[in-house]
C-alpha positions in Angstrom: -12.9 26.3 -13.2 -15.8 26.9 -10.6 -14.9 25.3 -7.2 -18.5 24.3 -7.0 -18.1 22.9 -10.2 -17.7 18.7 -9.3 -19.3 15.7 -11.2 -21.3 13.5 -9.3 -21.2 9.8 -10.4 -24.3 7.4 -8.6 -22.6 4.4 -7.1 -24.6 1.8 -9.5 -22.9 3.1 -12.3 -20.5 1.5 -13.9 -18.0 4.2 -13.5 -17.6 3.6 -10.1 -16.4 -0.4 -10.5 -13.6 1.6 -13.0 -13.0 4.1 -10.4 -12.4 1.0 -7.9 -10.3 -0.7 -10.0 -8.3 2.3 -11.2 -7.5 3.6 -7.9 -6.1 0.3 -7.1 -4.3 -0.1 -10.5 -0.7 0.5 -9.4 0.6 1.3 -13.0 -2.6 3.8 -13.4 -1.7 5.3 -10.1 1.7 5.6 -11.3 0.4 7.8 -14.3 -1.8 9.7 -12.1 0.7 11.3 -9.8 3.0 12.1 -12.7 0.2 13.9 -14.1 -0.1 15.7 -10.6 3.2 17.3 -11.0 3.3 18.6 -14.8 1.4 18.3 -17.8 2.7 15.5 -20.6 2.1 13.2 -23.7 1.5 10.0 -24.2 5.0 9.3 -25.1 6.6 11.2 -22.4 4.6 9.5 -19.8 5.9 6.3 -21.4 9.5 7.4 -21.2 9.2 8.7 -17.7 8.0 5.6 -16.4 9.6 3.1 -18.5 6.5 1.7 -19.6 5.0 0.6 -23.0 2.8 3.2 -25.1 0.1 0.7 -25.0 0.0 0.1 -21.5 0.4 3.9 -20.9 -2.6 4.0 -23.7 -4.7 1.8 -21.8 -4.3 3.6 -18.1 -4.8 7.1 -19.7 -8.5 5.8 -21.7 -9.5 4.8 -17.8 -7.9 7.3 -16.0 -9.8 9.9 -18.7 -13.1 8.0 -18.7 -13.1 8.2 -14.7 -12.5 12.0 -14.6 -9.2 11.6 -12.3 -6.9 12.7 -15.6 -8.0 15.7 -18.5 -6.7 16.7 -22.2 -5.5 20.0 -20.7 -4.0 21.0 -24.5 -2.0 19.8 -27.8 1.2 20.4 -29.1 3.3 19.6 -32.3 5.6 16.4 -32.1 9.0 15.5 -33.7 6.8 14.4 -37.4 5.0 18.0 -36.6 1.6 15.8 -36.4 -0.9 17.1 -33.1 0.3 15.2 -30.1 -2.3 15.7 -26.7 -1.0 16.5 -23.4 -2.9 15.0 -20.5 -2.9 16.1 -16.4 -4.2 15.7 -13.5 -8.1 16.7 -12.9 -8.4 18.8 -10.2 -12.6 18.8 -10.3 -13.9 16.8 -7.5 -15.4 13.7 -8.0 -18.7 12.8 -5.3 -20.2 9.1 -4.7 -24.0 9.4 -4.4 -25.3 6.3 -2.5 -28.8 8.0 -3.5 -30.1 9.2 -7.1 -29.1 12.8 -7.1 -32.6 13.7 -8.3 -34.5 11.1 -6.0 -36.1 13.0 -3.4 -36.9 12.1 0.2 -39.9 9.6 0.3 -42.8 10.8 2.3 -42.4 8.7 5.4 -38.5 10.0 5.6 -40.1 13.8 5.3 -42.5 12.8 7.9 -39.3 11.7 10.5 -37.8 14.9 9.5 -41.2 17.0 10.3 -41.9 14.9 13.5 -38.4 15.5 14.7 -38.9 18.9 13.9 -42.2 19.3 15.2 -40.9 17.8 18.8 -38.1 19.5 19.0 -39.7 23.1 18.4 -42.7 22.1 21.1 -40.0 20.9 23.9 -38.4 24.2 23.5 -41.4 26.4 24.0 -42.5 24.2 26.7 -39.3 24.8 28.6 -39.1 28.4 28.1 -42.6 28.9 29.2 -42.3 26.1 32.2 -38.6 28.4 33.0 -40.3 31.0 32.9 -43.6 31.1 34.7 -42.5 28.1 37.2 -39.1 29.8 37.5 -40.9 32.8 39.3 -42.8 30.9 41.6 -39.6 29.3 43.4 -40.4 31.3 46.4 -37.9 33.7 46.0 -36.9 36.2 43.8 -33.8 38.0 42.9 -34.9 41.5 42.1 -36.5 41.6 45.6 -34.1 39.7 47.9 -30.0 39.9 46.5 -29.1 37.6 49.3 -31.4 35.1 50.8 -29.8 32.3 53.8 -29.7 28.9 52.2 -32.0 26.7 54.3 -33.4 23.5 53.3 -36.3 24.6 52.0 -35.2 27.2 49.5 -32.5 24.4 48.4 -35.8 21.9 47.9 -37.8 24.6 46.1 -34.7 25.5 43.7 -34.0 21.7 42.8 -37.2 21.1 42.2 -38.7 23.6 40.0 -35.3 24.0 38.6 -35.7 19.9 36.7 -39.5 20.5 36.0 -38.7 22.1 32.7 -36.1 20.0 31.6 -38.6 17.3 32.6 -41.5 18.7 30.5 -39.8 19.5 27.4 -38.3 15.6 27.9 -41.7 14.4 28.3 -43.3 16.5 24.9 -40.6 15.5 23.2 -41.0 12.1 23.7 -44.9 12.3 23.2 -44.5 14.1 19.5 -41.9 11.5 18.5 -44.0 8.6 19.9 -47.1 9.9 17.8 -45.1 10.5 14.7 -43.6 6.3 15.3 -47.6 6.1 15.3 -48.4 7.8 11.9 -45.5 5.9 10.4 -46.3 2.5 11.6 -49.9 3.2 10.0 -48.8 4.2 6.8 
């Protein structure tokens, strides 16, 4: 089996109320982690757990339906009639609070483009603020290695050195304020 391969069950379907209860099923969790250790009939689950056919019957149906349990094969029984052997499932099973085929709706793609949108803008604005404010700190490194820390180069590096971060802070907070905008017109 593909490891990608899982079933995906929408949680308004039905299944999932079976799922629920199953998992909480003592008796059908009972079944289940036999199953988990070796593969077995009907009637040898039954004898295993000291329970009746029909009850074992009835778990299996759910456990089957709910894609936790799998006919992995058949063999011949004692009256040489088919007998099925069941075991665990090992293929995932994922809860989709969302349609799988429901796509985003256009004002949750325009969050995702504003977020976007500000988020690509602050980071230009701070490489290009770091990079031409950066040089005109009053100093630079290529042409003085060592320069004497006075109060005015400590002013003049604390400064320019939050004016980026304080741009890109301030576009991004202007793109995601227009986007609120759009939304709240639509």
């Amino acid at each position: 089996m593909d490891p990608l391969e899982y079933e995906t069950i929408d949680v308004t379907d039905e299944r999932v109320r079976e799922l629920a209860q199953v998992l909480a099923n003592e008796r059908a969790m009972a079944i289940l982690r036999l199953l988990r250790e070796r593969e077995l009939s009907m009637s040898e689950i039954a004898k295993e757990l000291n329970m009746p056919i029909s009850t074992v019957s009835y778990h299996l149906d759910k456990l089957l339906r709910v894609g936790l349990v799998e006919v992995s094969g058949k063999k011949y029984g004692k009256r040489l009639q088919e007998v099925k052997l069941y075991r665990a499932s090992s293929r995932p099973i994922l809860l989709l609070p969302r349609p799988a085929g429901e796509r985003l709706s256009t004002l949750d793609r325009l969050k995702v483009i504003t977020l976007s949108v500000a988020t690509g803008l602050s980071v230009i604005v701070y490489w290009l603020s770091e990079r031409y404010l950066g040089s005109q700190r009053g100093f630079s490194a290529q042409s003085e290695p060592i320069k004497i820390l006075s109060s005015e180069t400590t002013r003049q590096t604390a400064s320019s050195g939050y004016l980026p971060v304080l741009l890109a802070v301030i576009v991004f907070a202007i793109v995601v304020s227009a986007g609120w905008l759009l939304r709240k017109r639509f």
